[in-house]
SEKOL-931854 format. One record per atom (N, C-alpha, C): residue in three letters; x, y, z. Coordinates in steps of 0.2 Angstrom, whole numbers, padded with zeros to 4 digits, always signed. Layout:
<rs>
ALAXYZ;...
</rs>
This chain:
<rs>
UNK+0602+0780-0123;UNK+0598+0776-0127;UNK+0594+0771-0122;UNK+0587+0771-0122;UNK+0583+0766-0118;UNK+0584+0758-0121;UNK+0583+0754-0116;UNK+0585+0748-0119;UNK+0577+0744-0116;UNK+0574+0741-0121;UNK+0568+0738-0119;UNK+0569+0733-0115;UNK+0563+0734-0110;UNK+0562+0731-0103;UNK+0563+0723-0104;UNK+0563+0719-0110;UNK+0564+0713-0110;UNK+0573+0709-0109;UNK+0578+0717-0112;UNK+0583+0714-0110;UNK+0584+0715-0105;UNK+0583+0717-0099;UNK+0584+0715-0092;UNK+0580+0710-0089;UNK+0578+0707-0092;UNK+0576+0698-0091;UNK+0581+0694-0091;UNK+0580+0687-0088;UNK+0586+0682-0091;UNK+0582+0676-0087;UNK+0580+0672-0094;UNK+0576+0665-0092;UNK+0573+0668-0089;UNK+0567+0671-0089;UNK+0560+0674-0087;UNK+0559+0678-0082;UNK+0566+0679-0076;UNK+0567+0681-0071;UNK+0571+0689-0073;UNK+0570+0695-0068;UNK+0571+0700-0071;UNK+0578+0700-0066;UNK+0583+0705-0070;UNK+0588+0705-0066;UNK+0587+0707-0058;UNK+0583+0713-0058;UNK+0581+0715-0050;UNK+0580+0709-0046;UNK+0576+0706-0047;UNK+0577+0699-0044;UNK+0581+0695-0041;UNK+0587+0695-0046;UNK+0590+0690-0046;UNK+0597+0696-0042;UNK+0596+0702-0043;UNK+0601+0707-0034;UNK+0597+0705-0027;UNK+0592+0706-0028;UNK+0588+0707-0021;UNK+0590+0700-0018;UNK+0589+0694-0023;UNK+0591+0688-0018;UNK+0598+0688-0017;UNK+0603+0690-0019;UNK+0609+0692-0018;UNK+0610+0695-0010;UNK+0608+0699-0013;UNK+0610+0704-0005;UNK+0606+0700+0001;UNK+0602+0696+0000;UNK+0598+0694+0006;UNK+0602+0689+0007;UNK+0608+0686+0002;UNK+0610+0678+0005;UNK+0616+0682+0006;UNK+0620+0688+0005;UNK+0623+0691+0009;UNK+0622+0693+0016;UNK+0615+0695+0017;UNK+0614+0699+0025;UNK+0615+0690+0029;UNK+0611+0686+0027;UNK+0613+0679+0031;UNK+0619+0677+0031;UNK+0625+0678+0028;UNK+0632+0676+0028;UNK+0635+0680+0034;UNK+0632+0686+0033;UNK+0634+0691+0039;UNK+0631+0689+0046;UNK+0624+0690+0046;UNK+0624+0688+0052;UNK+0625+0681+0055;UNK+0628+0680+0052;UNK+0631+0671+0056;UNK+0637+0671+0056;UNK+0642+0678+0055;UNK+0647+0677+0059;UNK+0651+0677+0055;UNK+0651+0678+0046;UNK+0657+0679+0041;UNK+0659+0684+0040;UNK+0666+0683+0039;UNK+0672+0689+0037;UNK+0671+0689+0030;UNK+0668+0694+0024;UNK+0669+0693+0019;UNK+0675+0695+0018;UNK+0679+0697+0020;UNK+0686+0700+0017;UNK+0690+0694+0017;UNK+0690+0690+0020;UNK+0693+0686+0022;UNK+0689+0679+0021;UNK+0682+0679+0019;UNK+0677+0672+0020;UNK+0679+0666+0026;UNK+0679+0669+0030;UNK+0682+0663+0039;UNK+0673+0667+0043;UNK+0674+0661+0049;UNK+0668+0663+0052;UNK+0672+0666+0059;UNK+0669+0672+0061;UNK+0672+0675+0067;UNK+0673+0671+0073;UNK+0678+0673+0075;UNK+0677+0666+0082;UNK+0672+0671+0087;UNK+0670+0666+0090;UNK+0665+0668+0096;UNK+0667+0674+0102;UNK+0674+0671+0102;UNK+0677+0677+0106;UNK+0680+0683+0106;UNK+0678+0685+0098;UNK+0678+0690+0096;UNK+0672+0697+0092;UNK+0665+0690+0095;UNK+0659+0694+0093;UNK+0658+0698+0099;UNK+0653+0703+0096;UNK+0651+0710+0101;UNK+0647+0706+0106;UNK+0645+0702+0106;UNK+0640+0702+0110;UNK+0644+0701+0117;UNK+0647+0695+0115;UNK+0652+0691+0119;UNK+0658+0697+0123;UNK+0660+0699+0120;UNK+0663+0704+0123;UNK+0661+0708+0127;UNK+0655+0712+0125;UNK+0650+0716+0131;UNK+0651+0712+0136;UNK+0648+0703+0134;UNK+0648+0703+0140;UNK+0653+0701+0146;UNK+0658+0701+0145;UNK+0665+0701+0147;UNK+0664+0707+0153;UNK+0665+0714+0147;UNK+0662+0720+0149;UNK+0657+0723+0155;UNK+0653+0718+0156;UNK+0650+0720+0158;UNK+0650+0715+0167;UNK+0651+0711+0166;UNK+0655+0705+0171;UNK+0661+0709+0176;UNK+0665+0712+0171;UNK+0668+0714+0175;UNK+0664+0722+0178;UNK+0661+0726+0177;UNK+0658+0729+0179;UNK+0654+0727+0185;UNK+0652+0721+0185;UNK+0649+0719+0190;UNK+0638+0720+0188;UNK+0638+0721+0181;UNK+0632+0722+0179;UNK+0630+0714+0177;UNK+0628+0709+0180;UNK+0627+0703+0178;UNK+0621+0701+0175;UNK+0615+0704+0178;UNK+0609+0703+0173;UNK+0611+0706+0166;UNK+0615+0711+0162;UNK+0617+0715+0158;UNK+0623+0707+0153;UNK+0626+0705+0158;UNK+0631+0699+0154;UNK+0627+0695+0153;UNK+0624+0691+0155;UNK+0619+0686+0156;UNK+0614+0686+0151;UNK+0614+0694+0149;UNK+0611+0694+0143;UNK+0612+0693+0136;UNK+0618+0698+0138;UNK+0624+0697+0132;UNK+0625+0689+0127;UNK+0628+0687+0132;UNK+0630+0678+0133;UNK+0623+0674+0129;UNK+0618+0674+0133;UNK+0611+0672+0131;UNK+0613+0675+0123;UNK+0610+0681+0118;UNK+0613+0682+0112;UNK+0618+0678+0109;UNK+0621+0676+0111;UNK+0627+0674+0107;UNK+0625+0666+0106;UNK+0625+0663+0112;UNK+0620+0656+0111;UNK+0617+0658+0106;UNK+0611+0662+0106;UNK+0604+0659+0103;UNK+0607+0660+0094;UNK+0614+0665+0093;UNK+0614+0666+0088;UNK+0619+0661+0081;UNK+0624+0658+0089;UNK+0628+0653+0086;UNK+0628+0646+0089;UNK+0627+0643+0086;UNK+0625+0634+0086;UNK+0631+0633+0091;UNK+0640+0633+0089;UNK+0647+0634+0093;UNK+0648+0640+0099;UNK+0645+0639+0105;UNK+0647+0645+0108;UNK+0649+0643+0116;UNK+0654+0640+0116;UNK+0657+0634+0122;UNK+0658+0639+0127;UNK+0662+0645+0125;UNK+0664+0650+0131;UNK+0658+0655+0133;UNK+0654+0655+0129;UNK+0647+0658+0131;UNK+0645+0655+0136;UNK+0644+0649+0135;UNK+0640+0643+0140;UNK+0644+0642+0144;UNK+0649+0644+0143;UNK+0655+0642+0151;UNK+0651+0649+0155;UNK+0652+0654+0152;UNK+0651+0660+0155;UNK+0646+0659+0158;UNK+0638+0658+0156;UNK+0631+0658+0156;UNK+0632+0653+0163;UNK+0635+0646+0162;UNK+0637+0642+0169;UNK+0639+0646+0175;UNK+0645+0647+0174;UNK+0647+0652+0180;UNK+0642+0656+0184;UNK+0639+0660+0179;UNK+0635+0667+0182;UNK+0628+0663+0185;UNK+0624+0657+0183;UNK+0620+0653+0186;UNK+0620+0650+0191;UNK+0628+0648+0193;UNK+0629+0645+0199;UNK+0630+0649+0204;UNK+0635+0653+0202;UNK+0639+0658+0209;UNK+0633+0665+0209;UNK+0630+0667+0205;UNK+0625+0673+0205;UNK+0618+0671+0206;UNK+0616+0666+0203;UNK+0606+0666+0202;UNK+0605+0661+0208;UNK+0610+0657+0210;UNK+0609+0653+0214;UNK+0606+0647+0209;UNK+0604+0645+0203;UNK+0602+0640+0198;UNK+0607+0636+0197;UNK+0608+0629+0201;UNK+0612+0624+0199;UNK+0610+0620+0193;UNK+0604+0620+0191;UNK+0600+0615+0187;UNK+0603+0620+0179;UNK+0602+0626+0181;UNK+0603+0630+0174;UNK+0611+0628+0172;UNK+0616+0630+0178;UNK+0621+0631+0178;UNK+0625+0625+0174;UNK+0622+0617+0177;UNK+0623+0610+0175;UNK+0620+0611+0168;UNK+0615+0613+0164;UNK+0615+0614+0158;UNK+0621+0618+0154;UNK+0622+0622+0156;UNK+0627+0626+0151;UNK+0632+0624+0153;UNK+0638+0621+0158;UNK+0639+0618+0159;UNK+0643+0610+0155;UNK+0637+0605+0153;UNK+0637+0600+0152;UNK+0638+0606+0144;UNK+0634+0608+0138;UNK+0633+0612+0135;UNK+0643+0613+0131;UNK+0646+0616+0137;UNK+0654+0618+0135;UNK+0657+0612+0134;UNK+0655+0606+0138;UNK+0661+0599+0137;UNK+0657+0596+0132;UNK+0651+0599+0129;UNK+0649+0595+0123;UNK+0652+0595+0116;UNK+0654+0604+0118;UNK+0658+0607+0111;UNK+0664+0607+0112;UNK+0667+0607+0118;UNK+0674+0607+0118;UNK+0677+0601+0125;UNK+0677+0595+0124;UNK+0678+0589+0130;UNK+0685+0588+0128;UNK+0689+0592+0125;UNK+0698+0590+0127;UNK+0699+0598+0129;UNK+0694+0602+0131;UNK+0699+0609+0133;UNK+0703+0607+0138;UNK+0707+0611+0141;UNK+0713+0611+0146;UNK+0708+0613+0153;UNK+0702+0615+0152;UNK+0700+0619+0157;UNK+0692+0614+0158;UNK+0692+0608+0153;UNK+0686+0604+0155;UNK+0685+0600+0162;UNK+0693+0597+0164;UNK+0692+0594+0170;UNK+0689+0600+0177;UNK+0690+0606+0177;UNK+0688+0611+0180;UNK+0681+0613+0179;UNK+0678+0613+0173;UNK+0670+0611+0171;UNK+0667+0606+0176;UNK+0670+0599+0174;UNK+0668+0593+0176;UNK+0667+0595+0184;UNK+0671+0597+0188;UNK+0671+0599+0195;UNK+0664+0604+0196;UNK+0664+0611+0192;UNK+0659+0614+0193;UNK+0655+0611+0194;UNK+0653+0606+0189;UNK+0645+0604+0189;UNK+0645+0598+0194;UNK+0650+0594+0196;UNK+0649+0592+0203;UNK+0648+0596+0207;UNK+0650+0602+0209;UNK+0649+0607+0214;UNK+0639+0609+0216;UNK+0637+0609+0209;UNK+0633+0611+0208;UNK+0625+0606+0207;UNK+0629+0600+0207;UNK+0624+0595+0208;UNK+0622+0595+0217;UNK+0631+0595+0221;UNK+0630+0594+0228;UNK+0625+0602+0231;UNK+0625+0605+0227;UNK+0621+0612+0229;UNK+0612+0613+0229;UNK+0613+0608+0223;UNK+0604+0606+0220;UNK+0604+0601+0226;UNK+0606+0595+0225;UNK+0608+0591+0233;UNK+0604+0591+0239;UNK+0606+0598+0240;UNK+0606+0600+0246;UNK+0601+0606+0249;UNK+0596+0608+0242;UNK+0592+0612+0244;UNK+0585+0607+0245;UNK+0587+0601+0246;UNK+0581+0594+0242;UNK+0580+0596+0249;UNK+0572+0594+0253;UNK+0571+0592+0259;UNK+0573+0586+0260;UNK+0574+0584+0266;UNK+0576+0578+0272;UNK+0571+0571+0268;UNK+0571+0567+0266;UNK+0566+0562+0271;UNK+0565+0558+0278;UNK+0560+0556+0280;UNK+0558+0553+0286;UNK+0563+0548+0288;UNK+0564+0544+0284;UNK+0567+0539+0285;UNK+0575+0543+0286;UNK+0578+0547+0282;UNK+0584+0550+0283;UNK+0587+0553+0289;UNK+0579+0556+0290;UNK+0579+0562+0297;UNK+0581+0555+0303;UNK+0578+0550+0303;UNK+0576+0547+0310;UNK+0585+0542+0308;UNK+0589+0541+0303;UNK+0593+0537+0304;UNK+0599+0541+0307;UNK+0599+0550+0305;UNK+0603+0554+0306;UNK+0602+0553+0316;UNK+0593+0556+0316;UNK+0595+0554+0325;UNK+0596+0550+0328;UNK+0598+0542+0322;UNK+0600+0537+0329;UNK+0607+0539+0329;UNK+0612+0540+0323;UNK+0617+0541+0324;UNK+0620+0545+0328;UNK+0616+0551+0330;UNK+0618+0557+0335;UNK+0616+0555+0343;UNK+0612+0550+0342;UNK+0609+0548+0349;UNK+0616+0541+0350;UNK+0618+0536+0343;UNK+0622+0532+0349;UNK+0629+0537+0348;UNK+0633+0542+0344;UNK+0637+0547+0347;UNK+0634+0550+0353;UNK+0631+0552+0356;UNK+0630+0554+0363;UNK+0631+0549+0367;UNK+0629+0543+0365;UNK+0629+0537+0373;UNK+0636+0535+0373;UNK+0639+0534+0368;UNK+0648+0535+0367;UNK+0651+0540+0370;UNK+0650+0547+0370;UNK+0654+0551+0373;UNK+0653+0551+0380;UNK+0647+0549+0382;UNK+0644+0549+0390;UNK+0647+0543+0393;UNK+0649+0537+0390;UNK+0653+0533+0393;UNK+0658+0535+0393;UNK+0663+0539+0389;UNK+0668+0540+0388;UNK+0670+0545+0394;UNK+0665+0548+0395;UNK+0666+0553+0402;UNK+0667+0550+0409;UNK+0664+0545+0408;UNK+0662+0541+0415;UNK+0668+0539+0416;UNK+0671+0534+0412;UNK+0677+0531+0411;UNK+0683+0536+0412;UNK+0683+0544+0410;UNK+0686+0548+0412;UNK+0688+0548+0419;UNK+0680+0552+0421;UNK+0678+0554+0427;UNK+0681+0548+0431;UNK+0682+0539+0432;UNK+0685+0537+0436;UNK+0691+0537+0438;UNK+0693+0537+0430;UNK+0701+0539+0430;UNK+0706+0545+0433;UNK+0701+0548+0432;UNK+0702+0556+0436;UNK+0703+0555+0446;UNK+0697+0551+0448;UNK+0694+0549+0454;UNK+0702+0546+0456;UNK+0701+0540+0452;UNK+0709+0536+0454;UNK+0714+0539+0457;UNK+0718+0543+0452;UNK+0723+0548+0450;UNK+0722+0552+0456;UNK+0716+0555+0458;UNK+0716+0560+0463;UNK+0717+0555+0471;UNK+0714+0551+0472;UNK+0715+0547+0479;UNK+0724+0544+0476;UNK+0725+0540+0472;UNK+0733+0540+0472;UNK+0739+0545+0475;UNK+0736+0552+0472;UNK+0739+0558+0474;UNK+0739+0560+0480;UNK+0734+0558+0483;UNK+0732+0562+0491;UNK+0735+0555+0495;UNK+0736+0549+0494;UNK+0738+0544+0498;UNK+0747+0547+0499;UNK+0750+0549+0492;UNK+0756+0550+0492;UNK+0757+0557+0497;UNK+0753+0562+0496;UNK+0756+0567+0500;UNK+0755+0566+0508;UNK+0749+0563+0509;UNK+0749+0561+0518;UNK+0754+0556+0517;UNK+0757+0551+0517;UNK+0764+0549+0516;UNK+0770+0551+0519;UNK+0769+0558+0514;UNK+0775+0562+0513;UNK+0774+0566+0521;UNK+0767+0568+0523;UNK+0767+0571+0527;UNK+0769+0570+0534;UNK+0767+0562+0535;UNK+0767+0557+0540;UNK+0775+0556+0541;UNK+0777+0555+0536;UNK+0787+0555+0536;UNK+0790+0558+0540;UNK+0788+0569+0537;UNK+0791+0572+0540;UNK+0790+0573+0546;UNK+0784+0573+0549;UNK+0783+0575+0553;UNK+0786+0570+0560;UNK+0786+0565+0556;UNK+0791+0559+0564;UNK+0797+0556+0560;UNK+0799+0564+0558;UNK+0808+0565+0559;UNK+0810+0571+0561;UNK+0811+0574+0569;UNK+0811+0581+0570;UNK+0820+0581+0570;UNK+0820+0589+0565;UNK+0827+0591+0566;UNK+0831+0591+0572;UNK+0838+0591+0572;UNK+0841+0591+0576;UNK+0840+0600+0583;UNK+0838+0600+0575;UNK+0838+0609+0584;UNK+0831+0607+0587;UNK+0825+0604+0585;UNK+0821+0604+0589;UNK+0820+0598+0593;UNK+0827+0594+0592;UNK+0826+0589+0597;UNK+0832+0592+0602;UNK+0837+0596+0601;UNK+0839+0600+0604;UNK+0834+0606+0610;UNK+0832+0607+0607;UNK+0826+0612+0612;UNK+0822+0609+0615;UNK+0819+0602+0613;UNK+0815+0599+0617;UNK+0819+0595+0623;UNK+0826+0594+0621;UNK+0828+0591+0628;UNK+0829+0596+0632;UNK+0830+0605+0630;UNK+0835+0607+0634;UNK+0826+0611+0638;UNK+0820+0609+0636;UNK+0814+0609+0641;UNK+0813+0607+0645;UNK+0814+0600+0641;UNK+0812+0595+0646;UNK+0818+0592+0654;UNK+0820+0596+0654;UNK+0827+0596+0658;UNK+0824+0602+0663;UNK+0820+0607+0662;UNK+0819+0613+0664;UNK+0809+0612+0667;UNK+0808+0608+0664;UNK+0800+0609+0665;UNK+0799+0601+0670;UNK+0792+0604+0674;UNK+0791+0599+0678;UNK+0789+0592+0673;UNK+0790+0585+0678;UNK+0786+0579+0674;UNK+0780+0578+0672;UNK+0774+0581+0677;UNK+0769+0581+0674;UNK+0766+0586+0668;UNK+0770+0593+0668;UNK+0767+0597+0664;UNK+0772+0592+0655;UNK+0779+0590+0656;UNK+0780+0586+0651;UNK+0778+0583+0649;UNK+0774+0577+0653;UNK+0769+0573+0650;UNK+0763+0576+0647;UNK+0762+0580+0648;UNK+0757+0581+0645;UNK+0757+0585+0638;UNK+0764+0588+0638;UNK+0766+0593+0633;UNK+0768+0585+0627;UNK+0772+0581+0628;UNK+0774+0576+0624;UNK+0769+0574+0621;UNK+0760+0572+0627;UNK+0759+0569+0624;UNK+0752+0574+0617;UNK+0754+0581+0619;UNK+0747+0585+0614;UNK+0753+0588+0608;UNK+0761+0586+0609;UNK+0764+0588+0602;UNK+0768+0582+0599;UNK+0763+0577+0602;UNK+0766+0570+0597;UNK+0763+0570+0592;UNK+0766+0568+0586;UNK+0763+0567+0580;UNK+0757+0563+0578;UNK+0753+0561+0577;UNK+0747+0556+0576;UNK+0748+0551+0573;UNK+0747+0546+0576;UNK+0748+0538+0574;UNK+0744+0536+0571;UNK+0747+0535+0563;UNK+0746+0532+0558;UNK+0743+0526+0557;UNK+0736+0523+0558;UNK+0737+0514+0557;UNK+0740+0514+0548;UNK+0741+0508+0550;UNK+0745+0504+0543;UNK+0737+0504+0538;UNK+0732+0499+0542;UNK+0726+0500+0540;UNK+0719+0502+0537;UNK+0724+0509+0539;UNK+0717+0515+0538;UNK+0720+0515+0530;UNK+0711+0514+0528;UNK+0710+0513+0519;UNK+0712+0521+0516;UNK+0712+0524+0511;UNK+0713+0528+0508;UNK+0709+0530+0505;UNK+0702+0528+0503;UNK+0697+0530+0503;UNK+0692+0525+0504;UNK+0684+0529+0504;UNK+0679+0524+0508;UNK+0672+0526+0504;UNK+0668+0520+0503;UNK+0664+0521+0499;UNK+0656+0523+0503;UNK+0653+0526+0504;UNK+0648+0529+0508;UNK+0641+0524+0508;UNK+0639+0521+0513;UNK+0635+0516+0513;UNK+0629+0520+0518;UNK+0623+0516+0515;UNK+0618+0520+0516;UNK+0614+0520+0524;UNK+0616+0527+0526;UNK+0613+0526+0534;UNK+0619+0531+0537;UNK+0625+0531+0532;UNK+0631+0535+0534;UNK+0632+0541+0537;UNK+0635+0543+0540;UNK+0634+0551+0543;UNK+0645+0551+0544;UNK+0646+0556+0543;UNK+0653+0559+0543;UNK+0658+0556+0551;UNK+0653+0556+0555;UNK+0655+0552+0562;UNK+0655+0547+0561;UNK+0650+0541+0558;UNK+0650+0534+0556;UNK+0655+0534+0553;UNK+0656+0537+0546;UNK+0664+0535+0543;UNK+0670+0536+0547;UNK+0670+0542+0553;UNK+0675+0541+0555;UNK+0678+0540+0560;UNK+0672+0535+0563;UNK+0672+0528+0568;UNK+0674+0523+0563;UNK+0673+0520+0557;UNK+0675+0515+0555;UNK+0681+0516+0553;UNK+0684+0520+0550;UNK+0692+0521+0548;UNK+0695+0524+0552;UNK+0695+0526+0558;UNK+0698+0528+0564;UNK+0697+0526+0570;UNK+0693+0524+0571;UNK+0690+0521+0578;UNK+0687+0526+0582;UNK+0686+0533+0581;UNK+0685+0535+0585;UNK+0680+0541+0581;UNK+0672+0544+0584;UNK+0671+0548+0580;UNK+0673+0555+0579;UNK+0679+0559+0582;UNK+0680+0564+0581;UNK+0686+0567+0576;UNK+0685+0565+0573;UNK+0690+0566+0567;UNK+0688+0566+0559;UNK+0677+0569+0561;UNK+0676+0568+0555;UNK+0676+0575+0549;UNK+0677+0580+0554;UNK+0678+0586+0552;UNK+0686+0587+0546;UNK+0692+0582+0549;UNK+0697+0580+0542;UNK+0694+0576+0537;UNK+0689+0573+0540;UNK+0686+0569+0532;UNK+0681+0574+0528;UNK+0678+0580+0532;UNK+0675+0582+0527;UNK+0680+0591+0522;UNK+0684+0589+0527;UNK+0689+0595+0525;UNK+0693+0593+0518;UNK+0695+0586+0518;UNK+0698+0584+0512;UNK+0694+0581+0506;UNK+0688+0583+0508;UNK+0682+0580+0502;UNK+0678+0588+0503;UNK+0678+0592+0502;UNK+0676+0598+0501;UNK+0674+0599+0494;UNK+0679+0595+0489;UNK+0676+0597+0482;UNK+0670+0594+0479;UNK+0668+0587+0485;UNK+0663+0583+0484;UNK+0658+0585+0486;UNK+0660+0587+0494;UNK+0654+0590+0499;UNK+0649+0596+0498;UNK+0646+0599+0499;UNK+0642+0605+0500;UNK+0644+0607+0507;UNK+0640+0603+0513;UNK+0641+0603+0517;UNK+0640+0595+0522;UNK+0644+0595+0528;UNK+0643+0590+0532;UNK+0639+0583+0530;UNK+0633+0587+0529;UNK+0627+0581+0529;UNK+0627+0579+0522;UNK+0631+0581+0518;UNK+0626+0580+0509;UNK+0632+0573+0506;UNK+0633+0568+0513;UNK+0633+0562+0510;UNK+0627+0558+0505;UNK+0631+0552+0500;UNK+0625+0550+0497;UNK+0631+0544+0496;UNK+0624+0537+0497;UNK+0627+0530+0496;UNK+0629+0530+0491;UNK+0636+0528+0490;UNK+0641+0526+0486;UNK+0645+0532+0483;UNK+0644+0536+0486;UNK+0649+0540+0485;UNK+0656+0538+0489;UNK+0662+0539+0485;UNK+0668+0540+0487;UNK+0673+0546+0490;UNK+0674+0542+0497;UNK+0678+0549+0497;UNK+0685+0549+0501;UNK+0689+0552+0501;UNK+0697+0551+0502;UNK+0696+0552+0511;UNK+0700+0548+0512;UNK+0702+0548+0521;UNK+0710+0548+0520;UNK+0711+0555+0525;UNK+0715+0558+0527;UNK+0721+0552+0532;UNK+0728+0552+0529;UNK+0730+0548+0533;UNK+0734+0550+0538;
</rs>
C-alpha cells in the first residue's frame, strides 16, 4: 500500500532530511576520533596515523613519519606525543631548532606533569644552544674573544720563561755537583795506584818523575771559579776562559760543556749563560 508523500513529513521537514543529517553528524563524531561502540575518544596513540609513524621511524623513513605525525596534529587539538615525536625528528634530523622548540614547547603545554617533561625542557635548551650557535659572531664579540686569547698567550709565554729559568737553574746546580764529585775522586788515589806509583817512582829517574807527576797531577780546583758566567758583550771563548781561569786555554771545556747552547765556538751572544766546568 502507498502511503502519501505528506506522511513522510514531520513539521515541514521530510524524513530524508532529517537521515542525511544524521549520518553527516555521525561521519564528524568518527573522524574526530570516536568509539561508537563504546562512545570514548581514541587515544592518540592508538590512531593509524600515529602508529605509521612510529612504523616508519623505525624504518628509518623520516620524511614518511614526519608526515604521519603532521596528520595527527592537524587532526587532533590533544596530540602531545605527536609533537614530542615532530620535536625530536626536527632537532636530530632537519637540523630545525626553531621548529623543533615549537613542537616541543607544544608537548609541556598539553602535558607539563609528564614524567618525561623535565627531559623535554632539556631538549629544548639543547636546541636553543643550537639555534645559538648557528647566529654569526659580532664585532664587538669577535675582538673581546681575541683579547682573551691574546692575554692567554702572554700568560703562557711568561710561564715559559719562568720555566725555561727554572730549568737553567736546576741544570748549572746539577753540573756544579758532578764536577764536585769529580774533583773528589780524582784527589783520592786508591791504595794500588799509590802502590804503583811508589814502586816507579823508586825505579824511574828524578827528572823524568818530575815531570811525570807534574802532567798526571790532578787539576787545581780554585775555590773561586764561578759555576757559571754570564757572556758580555765583546766576549770570545778565550776572554771567558781567562777571566774564570786565568789562563786562555781551557776554552775548548767551556764550549764542550755548553754544546747544547752553542752551535759553534763563536756563536756567543751578550747575556747568555753558560756553565764553567770545575
Amino acid at each position: 500500500m502507498a502511503f502519501p508523500f505528506d506522511i513522510l513529513t514531520y513539521k515541514g521537514k521530510t524524513v530524508l532530511a532529517l537521515v542525511a543529517a544524521s549520518f553527516a553528524s555521525l561521519y564528524i563524531l568518527a573522524a574526530g576520533g570516536c568509539d561508537f561502540g563504546k562512545n570514548e575518544v581514541v587515544k592518540e596513540t592508538n590512531e593509524t596515523h600515529f602508529l605509521r609513524g612510529r612504523d616508519e621511524l623505525k624504518r628509518g623513513n623520516v620524511p614518511e613519519a614526519m608526515s604521519a605525525f603532521l596528520k595527527v596534529v592537524e587532526k587532533r587539538k590533544d596530540a602531545p606525543e605527536s609533537h614530542f615525536e615532530l620535536g625530536r625528528i626536527y632537532l636530530d634530523n632537519m637540523n630545525d631548532p626553531i621548529q623543533a622548540i615549537y613542537h616541543f614547547r607544544k608537548y609541556l603545554e598539553l602535558k607539563p606533569n609528564s614524567p618525561v617533561s623535565p627531559m623535554v625542557r632539556q631538549m629544548i635548551d639543547t636546541a636553543q644552544k643550537k639555534f645559538a650557535a648557528s647566529l654569526p659572531e659580532s664585532p664587538f664579540e669577535n675582538n673581546v674573544r681575541r683579547m682573551e686569547l691574546e692575554e692567554l698567550l702572554q700568560k703562557v709565554q711568561k710561564e715559559n720563561i719562568e720555566l725555561k729559568q727554572r730549568l737553567d737553574a736546576a741544570a748549572n746546580a746539577i753540573d756544579s755537583l758532578k764536577a764536585t764529585q769529580r774533583v773528589s775522586i780524582a784527589a783520592t788515589p786508591t791504595r794500588q795506584t799509590q802502590g804503583r806509583h811508589t814502586a816507579q817512582t823508586a825505579q824511574t829517574p828524578s827528572s823524568t818523575r818530575d815531570a811525570r807527576q807534574r802532567q798526571n797531577a790532578p787539576i787545581e780546583v780554585k775555590r773561586d771559579t764561578p759555576a757559571t758566567y754570564t757572556v758580555q758583550p765583546g766576549d770570545t771563548l778565550s776572554n771567558v776562559s781567562r777571566k774564570v781561569y786565568g789562563t786562555k786555554n781551557r776554552w775548548r771545556e767551556i764550549f764542550n760543556a755548553n754544546r747544547d747552547r752553542m752551535a759553534t765556538p763563536e756563536s756567543l751572544k751578550p747575556g747568555q749563560v753558560l756553565r764553567i766546568p770545575r
